[in-house]
C-alpha positions in Angstrom: -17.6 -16.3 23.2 -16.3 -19.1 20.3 -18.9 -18.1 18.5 -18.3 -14.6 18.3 -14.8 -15.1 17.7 -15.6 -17.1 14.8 -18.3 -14.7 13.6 -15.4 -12.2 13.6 -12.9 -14.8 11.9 -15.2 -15.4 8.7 -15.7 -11.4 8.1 -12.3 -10.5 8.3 -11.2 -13.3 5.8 -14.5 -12.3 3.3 -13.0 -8.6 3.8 -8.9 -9.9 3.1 -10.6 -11.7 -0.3 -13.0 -9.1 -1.2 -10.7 -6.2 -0.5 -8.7 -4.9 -4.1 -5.4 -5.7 -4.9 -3.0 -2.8 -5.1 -1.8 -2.9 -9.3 1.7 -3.2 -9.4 3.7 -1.4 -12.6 6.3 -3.8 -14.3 8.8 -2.0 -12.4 7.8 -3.0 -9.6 8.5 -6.5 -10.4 12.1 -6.6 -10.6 12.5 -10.1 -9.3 12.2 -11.1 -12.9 13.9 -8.3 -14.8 16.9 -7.4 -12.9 18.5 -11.1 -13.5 17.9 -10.1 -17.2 20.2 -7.2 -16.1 23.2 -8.9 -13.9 26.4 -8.1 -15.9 25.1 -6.4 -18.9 25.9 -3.1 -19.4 22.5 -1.2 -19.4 20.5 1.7 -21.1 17.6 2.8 -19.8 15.0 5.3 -21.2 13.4 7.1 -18.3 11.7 10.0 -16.6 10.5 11.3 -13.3 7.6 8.3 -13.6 10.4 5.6 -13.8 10.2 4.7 -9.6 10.0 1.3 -7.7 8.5 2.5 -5.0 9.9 5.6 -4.0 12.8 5.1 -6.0 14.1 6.2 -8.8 14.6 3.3 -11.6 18.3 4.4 -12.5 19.2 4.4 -8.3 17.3 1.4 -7.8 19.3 -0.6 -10.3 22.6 1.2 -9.8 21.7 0.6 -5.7 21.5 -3.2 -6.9 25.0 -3.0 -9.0 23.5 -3.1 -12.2 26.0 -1.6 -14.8 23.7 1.5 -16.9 26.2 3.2 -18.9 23.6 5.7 -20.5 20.5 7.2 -19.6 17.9 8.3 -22.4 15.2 11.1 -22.0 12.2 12.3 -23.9 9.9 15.0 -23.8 10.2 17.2 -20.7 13.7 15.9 -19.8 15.3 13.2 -17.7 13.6 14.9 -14.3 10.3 16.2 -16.1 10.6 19.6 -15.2 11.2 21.0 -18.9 8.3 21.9 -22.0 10.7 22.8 -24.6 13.4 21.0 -26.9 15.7 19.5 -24.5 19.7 18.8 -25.2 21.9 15.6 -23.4 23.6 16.3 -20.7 24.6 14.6 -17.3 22.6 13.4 -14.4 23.8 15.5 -11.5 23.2 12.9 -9.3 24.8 10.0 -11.0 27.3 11.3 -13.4 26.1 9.6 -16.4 25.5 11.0 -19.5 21.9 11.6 -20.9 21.0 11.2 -24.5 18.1 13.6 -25.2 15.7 11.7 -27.6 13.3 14.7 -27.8 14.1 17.6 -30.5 17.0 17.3 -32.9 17.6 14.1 -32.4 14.6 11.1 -32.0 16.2 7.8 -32.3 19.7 6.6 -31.0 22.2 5.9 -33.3 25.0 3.1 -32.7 27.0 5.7 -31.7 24.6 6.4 -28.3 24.5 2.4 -28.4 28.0 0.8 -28.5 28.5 0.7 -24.8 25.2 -0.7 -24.4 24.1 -4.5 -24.0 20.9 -4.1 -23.3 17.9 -1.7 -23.5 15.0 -1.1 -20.7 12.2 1.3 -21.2 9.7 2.8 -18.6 7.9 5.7 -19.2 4.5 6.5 -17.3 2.0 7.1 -20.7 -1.2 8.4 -20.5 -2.6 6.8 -23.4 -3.3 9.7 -26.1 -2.0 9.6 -29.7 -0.2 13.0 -29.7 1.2 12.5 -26.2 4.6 12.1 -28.0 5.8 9.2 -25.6 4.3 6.5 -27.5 6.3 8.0 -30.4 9.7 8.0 -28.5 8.9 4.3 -27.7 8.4 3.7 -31.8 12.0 5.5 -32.3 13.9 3.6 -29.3 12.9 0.1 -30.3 13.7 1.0 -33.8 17.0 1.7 -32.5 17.1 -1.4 -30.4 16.1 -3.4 -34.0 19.0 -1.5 -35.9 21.4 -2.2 -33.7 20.5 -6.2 -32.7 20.0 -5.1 -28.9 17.4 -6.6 -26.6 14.6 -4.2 -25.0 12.7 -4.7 -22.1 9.5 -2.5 -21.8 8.3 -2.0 -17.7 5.2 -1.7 -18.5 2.8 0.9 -16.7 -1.1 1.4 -16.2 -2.5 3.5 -18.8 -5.0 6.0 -16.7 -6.8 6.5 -20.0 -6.9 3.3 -20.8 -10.9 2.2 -20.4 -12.1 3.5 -23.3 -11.4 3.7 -26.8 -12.5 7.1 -29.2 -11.8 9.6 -31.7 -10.6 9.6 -35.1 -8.4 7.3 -36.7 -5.4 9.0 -38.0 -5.0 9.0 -41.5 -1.1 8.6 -42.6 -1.0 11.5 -44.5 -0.9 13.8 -41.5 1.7 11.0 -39.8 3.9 13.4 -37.4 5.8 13.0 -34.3 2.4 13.6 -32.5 0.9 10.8 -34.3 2.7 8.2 -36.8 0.3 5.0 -36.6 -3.0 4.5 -38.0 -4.4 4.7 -34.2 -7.8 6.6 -32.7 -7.1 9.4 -30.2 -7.9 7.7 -27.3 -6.5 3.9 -28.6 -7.0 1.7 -25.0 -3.3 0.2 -24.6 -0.7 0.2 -22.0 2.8 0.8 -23.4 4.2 -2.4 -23.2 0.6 -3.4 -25.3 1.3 -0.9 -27.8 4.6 -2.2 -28.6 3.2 -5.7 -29.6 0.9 -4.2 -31.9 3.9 -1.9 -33.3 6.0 -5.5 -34.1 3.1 -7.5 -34.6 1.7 -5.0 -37.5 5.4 -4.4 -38.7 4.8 -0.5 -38.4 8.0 -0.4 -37.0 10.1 2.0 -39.8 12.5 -0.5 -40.8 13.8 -2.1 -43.8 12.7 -4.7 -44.6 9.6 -4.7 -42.4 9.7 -8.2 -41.2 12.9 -7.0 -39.3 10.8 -6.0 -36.2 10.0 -9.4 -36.1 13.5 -10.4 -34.8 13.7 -7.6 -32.2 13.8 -9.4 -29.1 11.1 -7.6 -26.8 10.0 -8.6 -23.3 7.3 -6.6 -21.9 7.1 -7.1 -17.8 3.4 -6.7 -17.5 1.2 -4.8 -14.5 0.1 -7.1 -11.5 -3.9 -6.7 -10.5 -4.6 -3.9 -14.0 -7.0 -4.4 -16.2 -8.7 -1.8 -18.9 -11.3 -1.7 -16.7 -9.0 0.2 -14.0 -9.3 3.6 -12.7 -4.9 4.6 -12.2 -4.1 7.6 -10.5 -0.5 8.0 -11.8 1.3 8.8 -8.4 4.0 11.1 -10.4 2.7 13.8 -12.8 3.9 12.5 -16.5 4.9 16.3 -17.2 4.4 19.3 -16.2 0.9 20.4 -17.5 -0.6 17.5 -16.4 -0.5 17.7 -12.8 -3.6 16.0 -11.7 -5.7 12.9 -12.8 -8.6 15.5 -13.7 -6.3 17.2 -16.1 -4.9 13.9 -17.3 -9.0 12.8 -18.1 -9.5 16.2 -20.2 -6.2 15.8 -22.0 -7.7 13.9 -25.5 -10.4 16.3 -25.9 -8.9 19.9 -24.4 -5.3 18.7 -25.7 -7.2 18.4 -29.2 -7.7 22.6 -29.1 -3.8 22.9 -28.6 -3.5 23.3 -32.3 -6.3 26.1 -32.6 -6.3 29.4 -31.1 -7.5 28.3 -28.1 -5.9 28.7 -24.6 -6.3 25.2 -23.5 -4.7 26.6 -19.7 -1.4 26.5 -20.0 0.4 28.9 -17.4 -2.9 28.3 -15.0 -3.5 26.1 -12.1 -5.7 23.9 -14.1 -4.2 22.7 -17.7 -6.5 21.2 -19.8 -9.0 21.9 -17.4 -9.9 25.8 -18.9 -9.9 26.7 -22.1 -10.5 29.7 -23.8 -9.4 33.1 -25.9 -9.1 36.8 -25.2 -11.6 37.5 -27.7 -14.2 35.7 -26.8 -17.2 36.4 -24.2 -18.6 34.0 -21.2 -18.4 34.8 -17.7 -15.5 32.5 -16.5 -12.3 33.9 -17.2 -8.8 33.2 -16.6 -5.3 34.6 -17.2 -1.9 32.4 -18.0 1.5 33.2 -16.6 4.8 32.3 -16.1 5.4 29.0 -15.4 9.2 27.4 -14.2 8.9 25.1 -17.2 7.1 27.3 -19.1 8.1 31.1 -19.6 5.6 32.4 -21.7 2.2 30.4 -22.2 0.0 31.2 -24.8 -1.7 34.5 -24.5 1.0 35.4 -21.6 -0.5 37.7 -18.9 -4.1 38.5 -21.1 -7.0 37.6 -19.8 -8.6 35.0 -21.3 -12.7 34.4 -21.8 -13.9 30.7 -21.8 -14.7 27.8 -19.7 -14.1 25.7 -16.9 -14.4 22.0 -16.5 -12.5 21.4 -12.9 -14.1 19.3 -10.8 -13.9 16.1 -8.4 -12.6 13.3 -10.6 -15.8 11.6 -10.3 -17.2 14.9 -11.6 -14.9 14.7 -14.6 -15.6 10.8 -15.6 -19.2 11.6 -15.3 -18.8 14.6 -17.8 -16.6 12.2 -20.0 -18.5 9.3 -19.9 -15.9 7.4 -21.7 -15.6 9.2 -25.1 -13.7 12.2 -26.9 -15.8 14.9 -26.1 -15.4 17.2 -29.4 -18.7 19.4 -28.4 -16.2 21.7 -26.1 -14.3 22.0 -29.2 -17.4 23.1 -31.2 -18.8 25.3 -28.8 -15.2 27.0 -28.9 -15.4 27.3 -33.1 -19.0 28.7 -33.1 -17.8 31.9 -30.8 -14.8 32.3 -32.1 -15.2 35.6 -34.3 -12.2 34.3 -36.7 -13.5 31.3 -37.7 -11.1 31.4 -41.0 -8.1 31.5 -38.5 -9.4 28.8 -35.8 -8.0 25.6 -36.9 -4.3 27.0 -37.1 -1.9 23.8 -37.7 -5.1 21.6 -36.5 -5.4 18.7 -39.0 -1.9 16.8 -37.5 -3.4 17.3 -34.1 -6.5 16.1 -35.3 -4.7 13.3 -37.7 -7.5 14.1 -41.0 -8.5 17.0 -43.0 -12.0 15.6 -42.3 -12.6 17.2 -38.2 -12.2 20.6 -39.2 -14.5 20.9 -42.5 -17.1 18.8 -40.6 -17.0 21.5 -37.9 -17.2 24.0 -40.5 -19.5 22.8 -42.4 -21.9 23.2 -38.8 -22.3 19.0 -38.7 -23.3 17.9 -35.1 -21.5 16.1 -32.7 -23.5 13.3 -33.3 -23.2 12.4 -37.1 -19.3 13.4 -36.4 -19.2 10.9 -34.2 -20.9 8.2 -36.2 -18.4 9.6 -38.8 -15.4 7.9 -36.8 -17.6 4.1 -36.4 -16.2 2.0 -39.6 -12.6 2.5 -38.5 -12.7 2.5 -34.7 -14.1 -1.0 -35.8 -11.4 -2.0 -37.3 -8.8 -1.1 -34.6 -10.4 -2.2 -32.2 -9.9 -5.8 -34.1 -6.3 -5.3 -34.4 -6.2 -3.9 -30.8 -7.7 -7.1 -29.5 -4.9 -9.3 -30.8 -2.2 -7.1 -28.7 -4.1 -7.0 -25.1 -2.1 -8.1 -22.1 -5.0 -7.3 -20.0 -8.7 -8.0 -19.0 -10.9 -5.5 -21.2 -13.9 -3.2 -21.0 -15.9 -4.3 -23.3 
């Protein structure tokens, strides 16, 4: 019988050590950043992704009498549920005033700032250059330079973030969908992405050294690495609503500035993509959605593909690159091919993607196309990592 029970001893410890660890966003680690907090008076830039727990950020630290005197929002709106410009306001729930950083305004001004000690940042990313999150970040720690105020950045697992691809953008198509010299799929966590944005003084300021003396904490992820598979538990907005959806962003997401339908107003964004004039068997129609009204191609009935599926499905199909063939299967049906790339080339950051699709080059040599500079970031990329890599 001791023998058995010792047996039985050993395999439950091996299982205990063997077993994974559960990753743990930065805000989850408030043992270190809330006495960073105690009587300062506090502005946080959040969303619906901001929890501890089950929490809300903004109720957690008001719950632990932290003084936030202003809330900032981007894209989508303090409570995600928006996919249009978005104005400030107040929180319902709290009573305190929201600064909308996405539309007319981008960056806050010392006006938004002079109740404000310090700053702290958490926004769940998905790790996409025209995902326009990474740009808020850019503005707010600009404003948190300008204005001589400390930023913390909770940082979060980037579900994208085991694999680096796409084209590098070139800085003449910089836009708020893409202002740094990054590939579409770039690899980094927020709070990693922020180094590199002080570290390479790409920060906008004057003079450029100036990011330099921003004081930035990043409160990293327990048990993440870029080898991680992350299942964000909160959508990041409202046409991302699964994991599969959030895997086909970079490359469906890329078709956004074509004619394509890339499922907006269906139960699977990102996932189907097509065009009323075109002909395949699966077809789809978009509608009304509470955040979004009036999709593209509103109530027609739309010809193209679909590439749902179990999320192991989906990783197989992505196998850890940009996957532009979709986007030239789409191009060579299209009958209009002098309309297709409407407004493309900032979505794509290059003139170069479109004239290589129209000038009928494969995937392939496109693809060796992007090689010399993926290189090269990947260099710079390296210097900024806060966790174990892929490669």
């Amino acid at each position: 019988m001791r023998k058995i029970i010792i047996i039985l001893l050993i395999f439950f410890t091996a299982i205990s050590y063997s077993a994974p660890h559960r990753i743990e966003p930065g805000a989850q680690r408030y043992k270190i950043y809330l006495p960073m907090l105690k009587g300062k008076r506090v502005g946080v830039f959040a969303n619906q992704t901001s929890l501890v727990g089950k929490t809300h950020l903004v109720d957690f630290l008001l719950k632990h009498k932290i003084h936030v005197t202003k809330i900032f929002a981007p894209e989508h709106g303090f409570r995600g549920n928006l996919d249009r410009e978005i104005n400030n306001s107040v929180d319902s729930k709290t009573g305190l005033p929201i600064i909308s950083l996405y539309g007319k305004q981008l960056k806050p001004g010392a006006e938004d700032l002079k109740n404000v000690d310090i700053l702290l940042f958490d926004i769940q990313d998905v790790g996409v250059r025209f995902y326009t999150y990474i740009s808020s970040l850019q503005k707010f720690m600009e404003g948190a330079a300008e204005n001589h105020l400390p930023l913390i950045i909770l940082d979060r697992p980037n579900p994208n973030g085991f694999y680096v691809d796409g084209p590098v953008l070139d800085l003449k198509f910089k836009s708020f969908t893409g202002m740094q010299p990054i590939p579409i799929v770039y690899g980094m966590t927020m709070g990693e992405y922020a180094k590199m944005l002080v570290g390479e003084e790409w920060l906008n300021l004057t003079p450029k050294s100036f990011a330099k003396k921003l004081k930035l904490t990043v409160i990293a992820c327990r048990h993440y690495s870029h080898k991680s598979l992350y299942d964000p538990p909160v959508k990041p907005s409202p046409n991302l609503p699964s994991i599969q959806s959030i895997y086909w962003y970079p490359s469906i997401g890329l078709m956004e500035a074509t004619v394509m339908s890339v499922g907006r107003g269906t139960s699977h964004p990102f996932q189907y993509f097509g065009h009323p004039s075109l002909r395949t068997h699966f077809t789809f129609t978009p509608v009304g959605q509470p955040w979004d009204e009036y999709p593209p191609y509103y109530n027609q009935l739309c010809h193209g593909w679909n590439l749902s599926g179990s999320k192991k499905a989906v990783l197989r199909k992505i196998a850890n690159k940009l996957q532009i063939k979709y986007l030239i299967m789409a191009y060579n049906l299209y009958p209009d091919k002098e309309h297709f790339f409407a407004g493309f080339n900032y979505m794509a950051g290059n003139d170069v993607l479109s004239k290589q699709i129209q000038a009928g080059m494969s995937e392939k040599e496109i693809r060796q196309s992007w090689q010399p500079q993926l290189r090269t970031f990947k260099k710079i990329r390296k210097k900024y990592l806060l966790y174990q890599d892929f490669t």
